[in-house]
N, C-alpha and C positions, 0 to 999 in steps of 0.2 A: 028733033023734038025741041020745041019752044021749053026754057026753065022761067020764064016772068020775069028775067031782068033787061033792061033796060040798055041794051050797050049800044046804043049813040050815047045816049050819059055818061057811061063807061067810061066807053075812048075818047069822051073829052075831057074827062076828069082825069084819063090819063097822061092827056095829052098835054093836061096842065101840071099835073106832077113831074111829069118827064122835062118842063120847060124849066121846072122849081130847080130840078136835080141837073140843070145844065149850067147854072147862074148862081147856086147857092154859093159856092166858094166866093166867088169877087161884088155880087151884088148887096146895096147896101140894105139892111134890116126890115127899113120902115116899109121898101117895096116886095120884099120875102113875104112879110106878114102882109100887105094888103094884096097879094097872090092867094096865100093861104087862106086872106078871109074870104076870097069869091067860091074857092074852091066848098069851105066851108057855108056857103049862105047856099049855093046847090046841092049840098048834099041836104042840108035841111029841106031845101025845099022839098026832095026830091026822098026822104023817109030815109037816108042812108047813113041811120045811125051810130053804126060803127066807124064810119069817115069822121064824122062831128067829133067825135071824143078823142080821134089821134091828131086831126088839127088842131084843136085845143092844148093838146101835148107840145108838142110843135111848137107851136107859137112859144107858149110858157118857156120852152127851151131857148128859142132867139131869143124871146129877153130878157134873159138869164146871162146873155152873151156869146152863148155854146153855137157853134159852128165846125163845121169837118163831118167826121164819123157820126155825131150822134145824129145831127140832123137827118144824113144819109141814111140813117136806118131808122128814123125818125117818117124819112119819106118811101122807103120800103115797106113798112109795115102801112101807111095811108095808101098805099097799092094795092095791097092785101087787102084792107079794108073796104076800098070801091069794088073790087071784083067781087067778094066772099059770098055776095047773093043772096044776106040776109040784112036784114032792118028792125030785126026785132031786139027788146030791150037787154035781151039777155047775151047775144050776138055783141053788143056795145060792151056791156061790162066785161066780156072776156076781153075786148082790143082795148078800155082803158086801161084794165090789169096788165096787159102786155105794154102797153106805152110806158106804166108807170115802171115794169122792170127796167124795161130797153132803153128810156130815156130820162130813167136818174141820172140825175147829174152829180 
């Protein structure tokens, strides 16, 4: 049974978080965040709300200078967010609430 989402988008979105989370330790910043922004300008395109608000996290966190764990879970919880099958605006404010726990710095 079909649920409406969209996983060719999916699995590229995952495919590019999976590329983030292989490079984040030695690659440098400026190419982190312009990873994170494609990722982000597709989920926009593409209504996937919840995605938009934990790359936003993310980033703020690179340049902040934080790298290692935070990011890591920083891009586990943007996993959860492309998969989660919703787009609505209430769906977002629960993943920034969790970004904002999970990626205080």
């Amino acid at each position: 049974m079909a649920d409406g989402r969209n996983w060719a988008l999916i699995g590229e979105l995952q495919a590019r978080i999976t590329s983030i989370e292989g490079r984040a330790a030695r690659a440098a910043t400026a190419d982190l965040a312009a990873d994170l922004d494609s990722i982000r300008r597709l989920a926009m395109a593409n209504g996937l709300t919840p995605a938009v608000c934990i790359v936003h996290a993310i980033e703020s966190a690179l340049a902040s200078g934080q790298r290692g764990p935070l990011i890591a879970d920083g891009l586990s919880l943007l996993r959860d967010a492309v998969a989660c099958g919703r787009s609505d605006s209430r769906a977002g404010a629960v993943f920034a609430a969790a970004s904002a726990i999970r990626l205080a710095s």
